[in-house]
N, C-alpha and C positions, 0 to 999 in steps of 0.2 A: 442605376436601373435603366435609366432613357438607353446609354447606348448598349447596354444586353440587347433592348428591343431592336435595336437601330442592326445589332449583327447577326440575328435571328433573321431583321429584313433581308439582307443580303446573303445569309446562308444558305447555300443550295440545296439542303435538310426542307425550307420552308417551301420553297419553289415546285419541288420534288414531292412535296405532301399536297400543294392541288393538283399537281399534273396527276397522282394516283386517281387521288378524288373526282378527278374530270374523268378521267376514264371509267371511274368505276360505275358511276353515274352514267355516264354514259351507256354505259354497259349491262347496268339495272336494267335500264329503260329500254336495251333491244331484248332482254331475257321476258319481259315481261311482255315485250311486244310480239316477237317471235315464238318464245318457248310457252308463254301461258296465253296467248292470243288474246291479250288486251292492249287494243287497236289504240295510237294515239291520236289526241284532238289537237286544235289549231293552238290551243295556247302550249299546251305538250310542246308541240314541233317548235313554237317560237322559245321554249324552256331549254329543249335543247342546242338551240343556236346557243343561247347567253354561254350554257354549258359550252361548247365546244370553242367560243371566243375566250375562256376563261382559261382553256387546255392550251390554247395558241399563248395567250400572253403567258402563262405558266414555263413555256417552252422556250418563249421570248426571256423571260427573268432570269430561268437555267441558266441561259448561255450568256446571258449578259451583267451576270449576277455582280460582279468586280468594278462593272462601269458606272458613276453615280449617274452619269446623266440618264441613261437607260432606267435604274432604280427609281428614278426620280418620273420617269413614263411609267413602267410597268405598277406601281403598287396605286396611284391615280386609276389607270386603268383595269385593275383588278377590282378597285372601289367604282369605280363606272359600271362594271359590270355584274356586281353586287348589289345594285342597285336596281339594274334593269332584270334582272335575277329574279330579287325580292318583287317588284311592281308585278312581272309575270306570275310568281310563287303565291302572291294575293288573290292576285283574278280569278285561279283555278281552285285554289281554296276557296273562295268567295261564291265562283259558281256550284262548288261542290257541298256547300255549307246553305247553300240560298241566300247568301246576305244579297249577291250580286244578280240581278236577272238581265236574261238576255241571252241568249245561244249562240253558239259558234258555226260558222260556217264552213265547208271545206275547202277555199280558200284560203291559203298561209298567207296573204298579203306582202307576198317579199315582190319586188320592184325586179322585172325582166333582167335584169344587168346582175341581180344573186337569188339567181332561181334556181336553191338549193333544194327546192322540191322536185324540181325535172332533172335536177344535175345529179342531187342522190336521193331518189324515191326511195331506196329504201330504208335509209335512216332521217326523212325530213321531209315525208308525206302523210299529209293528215289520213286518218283512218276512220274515225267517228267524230260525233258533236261532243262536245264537252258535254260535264254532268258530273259525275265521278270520280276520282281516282284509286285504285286499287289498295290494298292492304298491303304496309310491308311487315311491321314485326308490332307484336305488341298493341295490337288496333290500330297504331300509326299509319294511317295514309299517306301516298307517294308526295299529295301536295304540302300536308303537313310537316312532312320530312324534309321536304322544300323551303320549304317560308322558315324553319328554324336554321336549315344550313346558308341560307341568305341573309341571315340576320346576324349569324353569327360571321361569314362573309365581308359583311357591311363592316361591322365594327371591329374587325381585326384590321382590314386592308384601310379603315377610316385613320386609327391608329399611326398603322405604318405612314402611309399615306402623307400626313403629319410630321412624321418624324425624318420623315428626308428632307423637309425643306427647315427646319430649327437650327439657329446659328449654334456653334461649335461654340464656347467657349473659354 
């Protein structure tokens, strides 16, 4: 059973199912940004970095899908990024829920040196204060939609994660 999981990790089937998922997500979030004009806020913007670092490692795994030691970066990093995913997917449920108080500013706080907000305003410039998140299917909201696909992120890539470094034998 372990190494089913272990060639699942390596399968360019699995790589290829978040590189979808990253873009599609991505892709939500300019449809709804764009086509239904709901403007994102600062945790939005920093939701879709994690997003878009996830599409790069994704890309990265692809191609290096054969090499362990890569395998042995990319599904760590994929769990790093599932995690900073999840913390963000919280806040915005949290403020959207009222567990969390406290407002967002239009400032994305990215440090001069990845000032993906001036570099591409138009997919990683805040638009409103947090508060909200939109409706996707079912009453589910964008951030709810979030916090489950992060969770579910966390413990698949926790998983894998795991199983690249357990001796053979």
């Amino acid at each position: 059973m372990l190494d089913k999981l272990v060639a699942v990790s390596h399968h360019a089937g699995y790589w290829l199912l978040l590189l979808v998922l990253s873009i599609a997500m991505e892709s939500v979030a300019l449809f709804f940004q764009y086509g239904l004009d709901y403007g994102p806020c600062v945790l939005c913007i920093q939701i879709r970095i994690w997003v878009l670092a996830l599409l790069l490692v994704a890309i990265l795994g692809l191609i290096t899908r054969h090499c362990q030691l890569s395998q042995r970066i990319c599904h760590p990093l994929t769990l790093l990024i599932g995690v900073g995913l999840a913390e963000r997917s919280y806040q915005t449920l949290g403020v959207e829920r009222g567990w969390i108080e406290g407002s967002c500013s239009f400032d994305s706080g990215l440090p001069e040196w990845f000032a993906l907000d001036k570099w591409l305003p138009m997919l990683f410039e805040p638009w409103e204060t947090c508060g909200y998140t939109p409706e996707l299917l079912f009453g589910i909201t964008m951030a709810e939609a979030l916090m489950l696909f992060s969770i579910a992120l966390v413990a698949i890539s926790l998983t894998l994660s795991l199983l690249q470094f357990r001796r053979h034998t």
